[in-house]
Backbone bond lengths (Angstrom), bond angles and torsions (degrees), N, CA, C in turn:
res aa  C-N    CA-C-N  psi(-1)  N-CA   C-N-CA  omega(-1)  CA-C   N-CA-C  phi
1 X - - - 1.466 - - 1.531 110.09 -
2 X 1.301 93.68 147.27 1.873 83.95 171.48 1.287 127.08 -95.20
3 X 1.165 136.25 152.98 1.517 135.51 -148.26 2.188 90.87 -88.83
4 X 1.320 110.82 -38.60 1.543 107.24 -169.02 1.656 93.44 -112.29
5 X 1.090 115.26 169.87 1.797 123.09 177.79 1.150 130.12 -56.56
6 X 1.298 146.14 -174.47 1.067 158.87 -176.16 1.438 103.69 -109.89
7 X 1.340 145.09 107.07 1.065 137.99 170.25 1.634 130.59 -94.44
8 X 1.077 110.03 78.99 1.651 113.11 -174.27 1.312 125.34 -66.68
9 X 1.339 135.06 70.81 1.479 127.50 -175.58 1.657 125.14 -77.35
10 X 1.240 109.49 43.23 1.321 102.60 -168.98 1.431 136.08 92.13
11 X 1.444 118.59 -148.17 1.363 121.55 -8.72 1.879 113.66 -81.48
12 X 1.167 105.62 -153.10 1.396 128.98 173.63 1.171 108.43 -52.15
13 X 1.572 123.57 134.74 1.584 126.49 168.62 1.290 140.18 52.29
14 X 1.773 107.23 31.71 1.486 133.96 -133.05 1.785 99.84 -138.28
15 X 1.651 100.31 1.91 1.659 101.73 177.20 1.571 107.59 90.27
16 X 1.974 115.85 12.72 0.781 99.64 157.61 1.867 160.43 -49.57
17 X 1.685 83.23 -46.27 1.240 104.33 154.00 1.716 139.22 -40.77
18 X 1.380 110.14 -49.55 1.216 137.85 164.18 1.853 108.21 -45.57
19 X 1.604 103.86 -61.45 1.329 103.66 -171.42 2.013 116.20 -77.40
20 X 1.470 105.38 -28.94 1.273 109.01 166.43 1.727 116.73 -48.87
21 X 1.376 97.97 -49.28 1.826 100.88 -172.02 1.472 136.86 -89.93
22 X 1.812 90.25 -31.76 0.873 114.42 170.78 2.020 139.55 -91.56
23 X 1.526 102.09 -22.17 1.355 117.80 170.37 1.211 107.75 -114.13
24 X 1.550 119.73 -53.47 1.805 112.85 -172.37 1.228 127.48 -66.34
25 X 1.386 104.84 -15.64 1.786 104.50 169.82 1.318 110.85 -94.58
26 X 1.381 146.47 15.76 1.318 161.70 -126.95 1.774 105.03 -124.33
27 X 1.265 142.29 55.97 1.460 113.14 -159.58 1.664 95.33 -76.80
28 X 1.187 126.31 -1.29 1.408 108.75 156.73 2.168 124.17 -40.42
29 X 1.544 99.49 -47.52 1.257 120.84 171.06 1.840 124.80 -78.40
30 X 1.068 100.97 13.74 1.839 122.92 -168.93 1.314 106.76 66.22
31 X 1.058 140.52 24.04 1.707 121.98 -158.88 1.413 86.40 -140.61
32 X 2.004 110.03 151.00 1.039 144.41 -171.39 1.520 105.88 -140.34
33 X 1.588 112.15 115.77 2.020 106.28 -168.53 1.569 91.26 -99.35
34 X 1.867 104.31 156.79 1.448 95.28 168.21 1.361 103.04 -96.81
35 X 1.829 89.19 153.11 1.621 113.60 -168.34 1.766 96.18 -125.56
36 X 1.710 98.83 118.07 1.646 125.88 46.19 2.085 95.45 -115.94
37 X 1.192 105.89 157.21 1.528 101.24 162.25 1.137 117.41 -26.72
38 X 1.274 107.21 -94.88 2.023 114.41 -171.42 1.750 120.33 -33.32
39 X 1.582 115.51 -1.80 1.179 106.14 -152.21 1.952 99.75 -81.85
40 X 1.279 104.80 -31.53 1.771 124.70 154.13 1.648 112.35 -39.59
41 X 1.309 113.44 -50.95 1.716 109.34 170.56 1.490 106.20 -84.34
42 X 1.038 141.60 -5.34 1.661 132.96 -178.22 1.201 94.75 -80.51
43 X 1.802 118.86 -50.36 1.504 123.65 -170.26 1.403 130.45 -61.33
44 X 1.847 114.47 -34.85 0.962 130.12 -143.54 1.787 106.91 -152.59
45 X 1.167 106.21 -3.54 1.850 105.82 -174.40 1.289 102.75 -125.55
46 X 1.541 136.38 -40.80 1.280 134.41 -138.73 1.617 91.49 -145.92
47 X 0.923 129.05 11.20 1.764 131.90 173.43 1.314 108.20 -99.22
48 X 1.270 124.25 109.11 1.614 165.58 148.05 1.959 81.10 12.20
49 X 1.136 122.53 95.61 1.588 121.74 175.01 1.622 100.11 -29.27
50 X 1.778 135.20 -75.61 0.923 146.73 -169.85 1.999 129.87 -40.99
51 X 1.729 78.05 -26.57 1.697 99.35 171.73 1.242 125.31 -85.80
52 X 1.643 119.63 -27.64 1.336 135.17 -166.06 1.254 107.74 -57.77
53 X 1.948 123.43 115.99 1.271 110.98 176.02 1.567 104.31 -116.42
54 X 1.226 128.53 132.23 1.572 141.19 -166.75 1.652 109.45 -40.06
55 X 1.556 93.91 -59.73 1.286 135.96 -176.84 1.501 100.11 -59.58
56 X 1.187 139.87 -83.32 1.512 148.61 163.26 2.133 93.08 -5.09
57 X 1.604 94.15 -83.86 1.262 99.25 -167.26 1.299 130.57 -25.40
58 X 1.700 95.46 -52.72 1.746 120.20 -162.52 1.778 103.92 -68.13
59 X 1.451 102.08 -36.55 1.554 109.84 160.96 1.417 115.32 -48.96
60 X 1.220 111.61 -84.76 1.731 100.39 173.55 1.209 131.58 -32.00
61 X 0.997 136.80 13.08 1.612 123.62 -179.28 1.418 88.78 -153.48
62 X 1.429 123.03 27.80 1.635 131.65 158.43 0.994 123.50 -44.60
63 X 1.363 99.05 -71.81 1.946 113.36 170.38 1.813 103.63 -34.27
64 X 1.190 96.55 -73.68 1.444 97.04 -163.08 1.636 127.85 -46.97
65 X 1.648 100.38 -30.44 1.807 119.34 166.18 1.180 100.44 -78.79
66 X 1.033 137.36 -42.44 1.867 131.05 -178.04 1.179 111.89 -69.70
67 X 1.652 132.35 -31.03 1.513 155.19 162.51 1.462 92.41 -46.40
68 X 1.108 97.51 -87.23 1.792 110.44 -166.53 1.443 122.51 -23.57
69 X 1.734 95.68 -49.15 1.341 108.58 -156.03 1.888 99.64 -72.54
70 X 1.625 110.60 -41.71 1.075 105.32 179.67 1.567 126.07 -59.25
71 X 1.418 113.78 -32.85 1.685 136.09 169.96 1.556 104.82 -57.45
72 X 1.707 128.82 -12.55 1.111 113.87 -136.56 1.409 125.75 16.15
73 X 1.044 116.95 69.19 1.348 130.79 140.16 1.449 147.47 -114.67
74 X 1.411 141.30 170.66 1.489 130.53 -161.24 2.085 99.41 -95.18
75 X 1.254 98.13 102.12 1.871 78.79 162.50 1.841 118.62 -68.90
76 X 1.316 93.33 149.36 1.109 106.16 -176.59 1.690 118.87 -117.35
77 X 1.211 137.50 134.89 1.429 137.85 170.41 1.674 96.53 -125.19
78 X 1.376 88.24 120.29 1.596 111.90 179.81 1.211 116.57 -142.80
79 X 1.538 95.06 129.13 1.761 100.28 -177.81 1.709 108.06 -165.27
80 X 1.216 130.03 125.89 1.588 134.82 164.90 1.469 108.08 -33.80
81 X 1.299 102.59 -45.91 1.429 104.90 -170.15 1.716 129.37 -45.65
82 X 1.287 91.78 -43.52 1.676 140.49 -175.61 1.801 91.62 -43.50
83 X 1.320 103.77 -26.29 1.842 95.98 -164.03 1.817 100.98 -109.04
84 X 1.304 101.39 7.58 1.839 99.93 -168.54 1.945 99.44 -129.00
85 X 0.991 76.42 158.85 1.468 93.58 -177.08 1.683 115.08 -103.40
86 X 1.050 123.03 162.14 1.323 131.33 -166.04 1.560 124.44 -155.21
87 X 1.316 131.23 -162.32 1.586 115.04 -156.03 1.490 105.64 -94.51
88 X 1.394 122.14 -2.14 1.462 150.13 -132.74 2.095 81.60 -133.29
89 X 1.165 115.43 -11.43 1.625 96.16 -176.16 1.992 103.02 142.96
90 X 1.362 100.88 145.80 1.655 99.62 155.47 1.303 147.82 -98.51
91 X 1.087 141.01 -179.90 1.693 147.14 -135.12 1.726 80.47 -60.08
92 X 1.453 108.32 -55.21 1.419 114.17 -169.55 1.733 120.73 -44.18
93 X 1.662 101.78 -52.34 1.116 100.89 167.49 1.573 139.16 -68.09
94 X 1.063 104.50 -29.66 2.104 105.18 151.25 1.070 119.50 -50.83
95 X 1.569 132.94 -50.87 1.152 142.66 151.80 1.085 117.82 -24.74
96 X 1.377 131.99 -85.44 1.413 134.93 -179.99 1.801 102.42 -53.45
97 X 1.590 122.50 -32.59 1.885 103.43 178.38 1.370 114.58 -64.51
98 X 1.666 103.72 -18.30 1.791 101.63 -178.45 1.358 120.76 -92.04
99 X 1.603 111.29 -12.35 1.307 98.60 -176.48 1.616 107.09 -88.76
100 X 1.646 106.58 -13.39 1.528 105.22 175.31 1.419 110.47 -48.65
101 X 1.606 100.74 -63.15 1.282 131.34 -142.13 1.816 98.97 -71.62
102 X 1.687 118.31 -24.49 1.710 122.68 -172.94 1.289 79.84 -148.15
103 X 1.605 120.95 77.20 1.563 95.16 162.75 1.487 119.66 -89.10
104 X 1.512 108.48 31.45 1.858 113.01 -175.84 1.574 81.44 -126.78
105 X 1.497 139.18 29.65 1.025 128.62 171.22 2.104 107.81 -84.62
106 X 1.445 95.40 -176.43 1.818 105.60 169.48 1.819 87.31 -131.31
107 X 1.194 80.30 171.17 2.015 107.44 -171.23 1.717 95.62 -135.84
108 X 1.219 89.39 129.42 1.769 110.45 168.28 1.209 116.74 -127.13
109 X 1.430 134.99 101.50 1.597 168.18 -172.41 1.371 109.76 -89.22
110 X 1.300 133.66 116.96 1.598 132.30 167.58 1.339 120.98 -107.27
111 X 1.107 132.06 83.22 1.417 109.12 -172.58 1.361 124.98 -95.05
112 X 1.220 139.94 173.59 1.620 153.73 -157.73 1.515 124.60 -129.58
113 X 0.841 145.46 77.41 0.968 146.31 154.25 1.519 105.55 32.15
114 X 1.704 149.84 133.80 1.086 123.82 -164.26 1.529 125.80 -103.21
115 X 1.576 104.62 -20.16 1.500 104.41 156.36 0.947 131.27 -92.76
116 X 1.441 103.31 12.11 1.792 102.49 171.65 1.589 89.91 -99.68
117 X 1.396 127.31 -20.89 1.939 99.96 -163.74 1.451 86.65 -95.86
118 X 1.480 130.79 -0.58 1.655 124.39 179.05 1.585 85.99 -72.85
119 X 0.995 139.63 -50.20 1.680 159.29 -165.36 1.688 85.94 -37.74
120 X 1.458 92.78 -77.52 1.529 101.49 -163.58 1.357 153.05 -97.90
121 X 1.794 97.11 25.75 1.017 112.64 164.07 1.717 106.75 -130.12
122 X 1.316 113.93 32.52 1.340 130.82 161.33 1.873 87.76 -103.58
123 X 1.446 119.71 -81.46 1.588 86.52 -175.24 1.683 126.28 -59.90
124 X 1.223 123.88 -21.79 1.729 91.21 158.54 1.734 115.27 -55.51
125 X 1.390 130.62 -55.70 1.128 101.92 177.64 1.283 143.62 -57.42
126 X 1.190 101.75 -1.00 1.846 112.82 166.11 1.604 111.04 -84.41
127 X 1.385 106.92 -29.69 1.573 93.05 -173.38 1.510 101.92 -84.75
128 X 1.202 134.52 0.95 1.406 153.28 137.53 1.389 131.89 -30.75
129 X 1.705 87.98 -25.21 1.722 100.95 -152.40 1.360 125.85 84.57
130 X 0.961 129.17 10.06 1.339 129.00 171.94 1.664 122.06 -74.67
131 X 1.415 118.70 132.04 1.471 119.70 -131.56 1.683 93.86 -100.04
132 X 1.431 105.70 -31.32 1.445 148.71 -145.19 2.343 88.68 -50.12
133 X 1.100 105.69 138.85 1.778 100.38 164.21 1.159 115.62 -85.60
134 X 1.303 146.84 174.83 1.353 150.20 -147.57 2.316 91.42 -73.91
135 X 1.543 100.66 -71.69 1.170 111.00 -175.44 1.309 120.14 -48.18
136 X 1.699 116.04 -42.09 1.473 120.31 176.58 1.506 111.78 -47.28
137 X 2.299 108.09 -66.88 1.024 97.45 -176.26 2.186 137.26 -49.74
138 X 1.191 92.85 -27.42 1.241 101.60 177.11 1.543 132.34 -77.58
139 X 1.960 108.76 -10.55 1.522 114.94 167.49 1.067 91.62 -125.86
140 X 1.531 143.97 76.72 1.226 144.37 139.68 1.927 100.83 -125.26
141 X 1.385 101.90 138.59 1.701 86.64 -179.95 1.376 120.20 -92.25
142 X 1.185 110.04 160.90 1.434 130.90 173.46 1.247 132.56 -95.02
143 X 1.687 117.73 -173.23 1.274 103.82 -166.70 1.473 105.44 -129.17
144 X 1.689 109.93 6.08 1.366 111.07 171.49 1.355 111.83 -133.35
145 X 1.244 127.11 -140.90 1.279 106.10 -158.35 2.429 88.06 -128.11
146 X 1.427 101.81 -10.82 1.262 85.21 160.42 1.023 157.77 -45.73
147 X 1.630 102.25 -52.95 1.564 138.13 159.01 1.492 101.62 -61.26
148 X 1.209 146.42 22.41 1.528 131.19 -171.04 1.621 81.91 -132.20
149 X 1.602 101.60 134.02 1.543 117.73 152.77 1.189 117.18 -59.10
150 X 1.078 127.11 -34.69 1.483 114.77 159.73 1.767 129.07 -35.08
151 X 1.262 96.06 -63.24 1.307 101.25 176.17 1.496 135.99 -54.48
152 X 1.460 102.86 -7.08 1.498 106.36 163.41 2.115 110.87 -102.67
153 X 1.157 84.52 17.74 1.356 92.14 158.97 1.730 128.73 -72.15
154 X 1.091 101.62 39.69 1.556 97.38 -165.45 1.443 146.70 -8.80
155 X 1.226 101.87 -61.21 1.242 125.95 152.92 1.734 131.06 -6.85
156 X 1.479 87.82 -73.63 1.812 98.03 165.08 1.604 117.27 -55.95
157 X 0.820 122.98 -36.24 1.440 112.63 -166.62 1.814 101.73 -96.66
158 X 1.621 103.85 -35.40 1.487 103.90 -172.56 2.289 97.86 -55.68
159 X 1.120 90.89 -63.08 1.692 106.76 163.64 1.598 116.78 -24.13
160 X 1.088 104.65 -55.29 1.509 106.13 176.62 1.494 122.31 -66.18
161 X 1.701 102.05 -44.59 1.510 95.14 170.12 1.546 118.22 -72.22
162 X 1.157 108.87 -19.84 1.700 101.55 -173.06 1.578 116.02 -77.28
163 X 1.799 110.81 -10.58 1.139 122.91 169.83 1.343 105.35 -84.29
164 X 1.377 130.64 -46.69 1.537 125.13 178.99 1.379 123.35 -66.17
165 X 1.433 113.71 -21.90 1.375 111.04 -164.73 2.037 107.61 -132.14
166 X 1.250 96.49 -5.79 1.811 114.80 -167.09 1.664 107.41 59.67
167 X 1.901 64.16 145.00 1.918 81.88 -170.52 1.339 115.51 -49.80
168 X 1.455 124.96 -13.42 1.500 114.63 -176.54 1.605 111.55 -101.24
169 X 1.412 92.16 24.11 2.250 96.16 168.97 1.472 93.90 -136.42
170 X 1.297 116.68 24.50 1.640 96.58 166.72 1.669 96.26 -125.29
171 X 1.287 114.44 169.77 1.475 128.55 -164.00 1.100 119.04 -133.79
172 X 1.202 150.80 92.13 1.585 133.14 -157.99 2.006 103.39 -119.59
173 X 0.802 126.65 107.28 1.266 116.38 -177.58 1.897 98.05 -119.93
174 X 1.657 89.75 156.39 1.951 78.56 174.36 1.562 106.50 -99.63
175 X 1.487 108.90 169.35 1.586 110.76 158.38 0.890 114.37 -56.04
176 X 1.126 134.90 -55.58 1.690 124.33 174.53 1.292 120.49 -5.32
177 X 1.882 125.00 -71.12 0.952 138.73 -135.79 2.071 86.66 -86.67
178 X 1.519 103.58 -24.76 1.494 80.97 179.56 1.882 120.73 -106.51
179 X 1.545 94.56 7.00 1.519 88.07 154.97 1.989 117.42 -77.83
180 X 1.442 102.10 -24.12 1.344 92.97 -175.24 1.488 117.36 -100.23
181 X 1.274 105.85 -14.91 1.580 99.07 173.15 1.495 100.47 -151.45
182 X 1.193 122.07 76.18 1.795 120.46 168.28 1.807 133.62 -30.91
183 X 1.510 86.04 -43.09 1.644 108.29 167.14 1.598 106.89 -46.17
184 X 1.511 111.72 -56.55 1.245 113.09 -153.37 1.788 100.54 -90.32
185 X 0.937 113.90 -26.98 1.455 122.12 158.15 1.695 123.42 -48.13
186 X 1.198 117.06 -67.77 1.500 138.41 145.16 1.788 109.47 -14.53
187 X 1.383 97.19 -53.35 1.741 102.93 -144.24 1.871 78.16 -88.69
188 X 1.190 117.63 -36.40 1.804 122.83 172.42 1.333 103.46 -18.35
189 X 1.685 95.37 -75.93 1.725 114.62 -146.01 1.632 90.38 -79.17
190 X 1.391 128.38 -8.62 2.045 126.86 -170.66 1.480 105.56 -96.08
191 X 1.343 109.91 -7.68 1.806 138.54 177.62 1.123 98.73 -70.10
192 X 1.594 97.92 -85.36 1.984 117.09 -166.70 1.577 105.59 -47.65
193 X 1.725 131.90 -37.64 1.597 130.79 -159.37 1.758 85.80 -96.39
194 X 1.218 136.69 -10.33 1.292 113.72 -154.99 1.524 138.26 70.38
195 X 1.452 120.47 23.06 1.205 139.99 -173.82 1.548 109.94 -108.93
196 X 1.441 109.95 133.29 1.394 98.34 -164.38 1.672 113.04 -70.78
197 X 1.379 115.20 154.78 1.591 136.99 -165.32 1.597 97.40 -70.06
198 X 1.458 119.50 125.07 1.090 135.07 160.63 1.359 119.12 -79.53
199 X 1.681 109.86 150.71 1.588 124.59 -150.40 1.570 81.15 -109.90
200 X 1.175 127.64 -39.05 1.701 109.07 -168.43 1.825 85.41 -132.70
201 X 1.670 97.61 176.18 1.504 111.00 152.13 1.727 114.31 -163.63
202 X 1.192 112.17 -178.58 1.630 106.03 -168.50 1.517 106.83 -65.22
203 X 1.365 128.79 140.71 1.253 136.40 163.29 1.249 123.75 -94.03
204 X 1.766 134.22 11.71 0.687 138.04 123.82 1.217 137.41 -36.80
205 X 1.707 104.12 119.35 1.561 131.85 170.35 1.506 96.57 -39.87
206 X 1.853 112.41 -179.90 1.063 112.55 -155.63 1.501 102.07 177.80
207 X 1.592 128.75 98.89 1.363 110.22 -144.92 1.669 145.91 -7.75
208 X 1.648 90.93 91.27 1.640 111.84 -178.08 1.613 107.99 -90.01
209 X 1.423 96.55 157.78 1.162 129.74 -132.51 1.622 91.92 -97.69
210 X 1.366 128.30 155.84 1.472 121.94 160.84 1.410 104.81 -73.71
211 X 1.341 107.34 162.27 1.799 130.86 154.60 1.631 102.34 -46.65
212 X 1.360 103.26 -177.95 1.240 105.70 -178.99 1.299 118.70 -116.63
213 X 1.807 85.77 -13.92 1.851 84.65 173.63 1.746 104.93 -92.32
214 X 1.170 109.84 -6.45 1.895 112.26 172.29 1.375 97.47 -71.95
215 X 1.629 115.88 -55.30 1.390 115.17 -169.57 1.689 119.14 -53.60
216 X 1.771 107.28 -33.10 1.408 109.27 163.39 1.303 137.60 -42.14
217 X 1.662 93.60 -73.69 1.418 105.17 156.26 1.278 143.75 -50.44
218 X 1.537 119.99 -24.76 1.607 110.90 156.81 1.195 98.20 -80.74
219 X 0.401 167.35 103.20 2.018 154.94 164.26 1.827 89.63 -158.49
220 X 2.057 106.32 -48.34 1.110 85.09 -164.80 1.654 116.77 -114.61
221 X 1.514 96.46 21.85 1.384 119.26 160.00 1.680 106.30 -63.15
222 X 1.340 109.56 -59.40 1.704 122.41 -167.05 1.775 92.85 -68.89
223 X 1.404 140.88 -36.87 0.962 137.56 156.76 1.466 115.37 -35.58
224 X 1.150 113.85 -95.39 2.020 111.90 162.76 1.129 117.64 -14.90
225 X 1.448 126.38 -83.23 1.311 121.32 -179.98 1.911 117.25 -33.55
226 X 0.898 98.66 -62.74 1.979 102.22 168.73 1.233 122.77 -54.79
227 X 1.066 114.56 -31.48 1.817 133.38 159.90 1.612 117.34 -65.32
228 X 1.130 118.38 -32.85 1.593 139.07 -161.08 1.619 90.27 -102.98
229 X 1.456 122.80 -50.11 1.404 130.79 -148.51 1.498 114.56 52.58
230 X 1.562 95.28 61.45 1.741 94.69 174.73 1.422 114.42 -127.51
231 X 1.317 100.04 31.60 1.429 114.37 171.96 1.665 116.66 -64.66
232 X 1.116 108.25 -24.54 1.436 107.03 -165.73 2.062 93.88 -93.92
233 X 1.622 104.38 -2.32 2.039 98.61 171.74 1.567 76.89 -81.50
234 X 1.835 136.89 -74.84 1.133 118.79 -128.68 1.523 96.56 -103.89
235 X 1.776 112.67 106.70 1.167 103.42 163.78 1.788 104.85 -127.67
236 X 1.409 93.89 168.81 1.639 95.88 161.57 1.513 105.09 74.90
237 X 1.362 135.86 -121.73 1.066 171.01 -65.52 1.606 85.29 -152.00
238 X 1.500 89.60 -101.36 1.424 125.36 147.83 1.599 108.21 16.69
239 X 1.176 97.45 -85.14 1.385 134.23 174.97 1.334 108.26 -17.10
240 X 1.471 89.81 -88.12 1.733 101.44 -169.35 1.481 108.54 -61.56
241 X 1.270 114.41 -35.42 1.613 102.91 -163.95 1.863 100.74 -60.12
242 X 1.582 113.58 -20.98 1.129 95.42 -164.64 1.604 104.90 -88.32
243 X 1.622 119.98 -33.16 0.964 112.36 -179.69 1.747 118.84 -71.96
244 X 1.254 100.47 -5.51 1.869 108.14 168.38 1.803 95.92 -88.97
245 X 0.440 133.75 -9.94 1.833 124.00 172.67 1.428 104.49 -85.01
246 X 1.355 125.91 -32.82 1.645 135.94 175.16 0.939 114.07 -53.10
247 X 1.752 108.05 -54.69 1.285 111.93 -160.33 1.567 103.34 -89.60
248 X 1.258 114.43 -16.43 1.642 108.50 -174.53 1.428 106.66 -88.86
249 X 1.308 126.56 -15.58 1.450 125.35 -174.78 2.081 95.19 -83.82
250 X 1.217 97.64 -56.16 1.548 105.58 -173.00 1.135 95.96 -54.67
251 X 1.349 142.47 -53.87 1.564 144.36 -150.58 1.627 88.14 -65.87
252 X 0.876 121.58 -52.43 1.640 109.80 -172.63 1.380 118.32 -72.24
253 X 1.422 111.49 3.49 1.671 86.15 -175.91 1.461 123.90 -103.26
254 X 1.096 140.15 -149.49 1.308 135.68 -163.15 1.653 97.37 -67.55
255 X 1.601 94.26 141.62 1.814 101.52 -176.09 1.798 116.75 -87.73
256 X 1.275 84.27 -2.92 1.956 104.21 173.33 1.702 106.05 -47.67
257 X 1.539 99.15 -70.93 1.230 113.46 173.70 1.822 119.40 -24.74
258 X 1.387 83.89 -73.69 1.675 89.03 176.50 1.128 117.74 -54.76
259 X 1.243 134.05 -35.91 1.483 130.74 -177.78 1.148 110.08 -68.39
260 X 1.479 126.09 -52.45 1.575 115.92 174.01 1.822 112.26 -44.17
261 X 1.583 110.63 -60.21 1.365 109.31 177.59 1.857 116.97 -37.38
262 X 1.127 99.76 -72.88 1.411 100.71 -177.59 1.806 103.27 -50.76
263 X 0.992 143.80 -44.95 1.293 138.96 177.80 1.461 110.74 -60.68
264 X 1.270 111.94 -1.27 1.600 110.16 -177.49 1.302 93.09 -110.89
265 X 1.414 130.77 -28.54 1.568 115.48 -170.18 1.660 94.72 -99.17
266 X 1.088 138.32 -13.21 1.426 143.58 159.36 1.834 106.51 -41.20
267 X 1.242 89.93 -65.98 1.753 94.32 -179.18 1.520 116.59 -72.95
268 X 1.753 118.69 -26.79 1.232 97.93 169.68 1.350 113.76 -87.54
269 X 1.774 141.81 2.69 1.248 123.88 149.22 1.207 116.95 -72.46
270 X 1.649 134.67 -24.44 1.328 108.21 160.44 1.366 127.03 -60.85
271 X 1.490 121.71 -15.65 1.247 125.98 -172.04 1.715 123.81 -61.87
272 X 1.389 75.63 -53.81 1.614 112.00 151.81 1.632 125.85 -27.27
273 X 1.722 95.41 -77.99 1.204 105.90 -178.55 1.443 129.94 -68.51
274 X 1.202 100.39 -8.77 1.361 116.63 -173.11 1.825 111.37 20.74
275 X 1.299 130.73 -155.00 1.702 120.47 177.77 1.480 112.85 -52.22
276 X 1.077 140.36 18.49 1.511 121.05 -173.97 1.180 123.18 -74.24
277 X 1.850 97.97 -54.73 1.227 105.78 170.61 1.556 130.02 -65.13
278 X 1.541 115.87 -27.00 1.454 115.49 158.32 0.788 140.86 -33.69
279 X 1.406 104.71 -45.24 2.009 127.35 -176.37 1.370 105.74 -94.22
280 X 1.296 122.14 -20.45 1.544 130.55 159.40 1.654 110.65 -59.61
281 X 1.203 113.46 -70.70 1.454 122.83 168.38 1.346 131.00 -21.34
282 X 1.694 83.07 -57.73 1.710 89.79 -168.14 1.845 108.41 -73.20
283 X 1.566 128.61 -34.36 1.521 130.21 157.49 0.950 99.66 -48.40
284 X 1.863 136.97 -66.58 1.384 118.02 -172.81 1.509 131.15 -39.48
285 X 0.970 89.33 -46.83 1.936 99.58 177.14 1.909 99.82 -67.04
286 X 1.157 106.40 -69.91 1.680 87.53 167.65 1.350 147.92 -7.83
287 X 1.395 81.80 -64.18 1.716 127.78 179.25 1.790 95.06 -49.23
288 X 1.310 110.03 -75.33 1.702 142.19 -158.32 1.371 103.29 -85.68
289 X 0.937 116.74 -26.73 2.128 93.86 -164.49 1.460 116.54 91.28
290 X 1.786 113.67 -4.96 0.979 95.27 -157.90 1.676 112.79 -108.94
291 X 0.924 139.74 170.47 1.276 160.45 -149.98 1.869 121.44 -100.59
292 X 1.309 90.84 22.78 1.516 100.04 -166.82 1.537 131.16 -68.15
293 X 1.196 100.28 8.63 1.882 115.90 173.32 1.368 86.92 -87.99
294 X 1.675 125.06 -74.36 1.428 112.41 177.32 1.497 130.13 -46.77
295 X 1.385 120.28 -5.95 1.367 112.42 165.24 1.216 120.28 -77.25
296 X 1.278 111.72 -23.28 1.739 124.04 -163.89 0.861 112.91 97.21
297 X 1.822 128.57 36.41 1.422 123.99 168.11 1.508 102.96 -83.92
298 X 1.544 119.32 156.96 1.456 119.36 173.40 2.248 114.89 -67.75
């Protein structure tokens, strides 16, 4: 067992979701998550840089390490957030508040393939309402560090933790490995804490993603309406039922469609990315052990 937590920072659209609800609340799987979610970004994402006290933090999530330990089980602090930066500080600086605050902690890293997670957190921001086209949303700037090509730079941040915490307490595994084999994904992260390796786990989805030809079509539903200015007929209620009729009519139709779409925003994030992510990649794999040309990273 480990004496400090498990720290899962993500990133974004990486099966986080899945492992928050579905494994970390699980003491079948040794692990205990702290509850409520956000309480990981109050501590460590969104706290005034100048205020942050190590000591303060490591207190708050007492219960839950003093809990654990008696359950023998692993506490866990998990959050997307954990891997992005914000107006309060960057990826780096969360990093360095957690290793103060658990510096006998481990770090668990997921990463994604990068034009596929450009893919899919362009359609969450459409089911958002976001009006934005594949290329727009991605060269207009932002205000965190999600929306930044940078941030799928892996490398930098994986690097940073392995300097704050040593390479043998950080964990980097890709999504890949748990769309194709969950078990062996699972049995990864029950490896690194010392918890024994699980034989099955839930195969339940875990906030999924629209198609791409649904994601089109609302995209240019919310377009019209702003064009029309008839936002103020469909609100609320209203609203969703209509943009859930979009997506459920489109979601069913021929999967041709979608494949061309997504194959068009595939090539314009490489367009995008031009070498970054390559030269990112290739340290990552260095970095990790891991095998990321054979995944289909660029």
């Amino acid at each position: 067992m480990t004496a400090g937590p498990l720290i899962h920072i993500g990133y974004h659209r990486t099966g986080t979701t899945w492992l928050q609800n579905r494994i970390f609340v699980d003491p079948a799987f040794g692990f205990v998550r702290q509850q409520p979610m956000e309480s990981a970004v109050e501590a460590f994402v969104t706290v005034d840089r100048d205020a942050f006290d190590p000591e303060a933090a490591g207190r708050r999530f007492g219960p839950l390490i003093e809990g654990a330990a008696q359950s023998g089980l692993v506490p866990v602090l998990s959050h997307e957030r954990l891997s992005m930066g914000a107006a309060t500080g960057t990826s780096r600086d969360i990093a360095d508040r957690l290793a103060a605050a658990f510096p006998s902690g481990r770090v668990l890293a997921v990463i994604r393939e990068q034009r596929s997670i450009m893919i899919s957190i362009y359609k969450g921001n459409v089911r958002r309402s976001g009006a934005d086209s594949f290329r727009r949303f991605w060269e207009r700037p932002f205000a965190d560090d999600r929306g930044s090509l940078r941030h799928f730079e892996y490398h930098l941040l994986i690097a940073h933790y392995r300097q704050v915490y040593g390479s043998d307490r950080v964990l980097v595994l890709p999504f890949e490995l748990l769309r194709a084999d969950p078990v062996a994904f699972v049995a990864s992260i029950s490896t690194f804490v010392g918890n024994p390796v699980p034989t099955d786990v839930p195969h339940e989805r875990e906030n999924v993603g629209m198609n791409a030809a649904a994601t089109s079509a609302l995209r240019y539903v919310d377009v019209a309406l702003r064009t029309l200015r008839l936002g103020s007929v469909f609100e609320g209620n209203a609203m969703r039922r209509m943009r859930q009729r979009v997506t459920a009519r489109v979601g069913t139709s021929s999967g041709k469609r979608s494949r061309r779409i997504e194959a068009d925003w595939r090539a314009i994030a490489a367009d995008l990315a031009g070498e970054r992510f390559s030269n990112s990649n290739r340290i990552t794999s260095e970095l990790t052990g891991l095998d990321l040309g054979g995944l289909g990273y660029l």
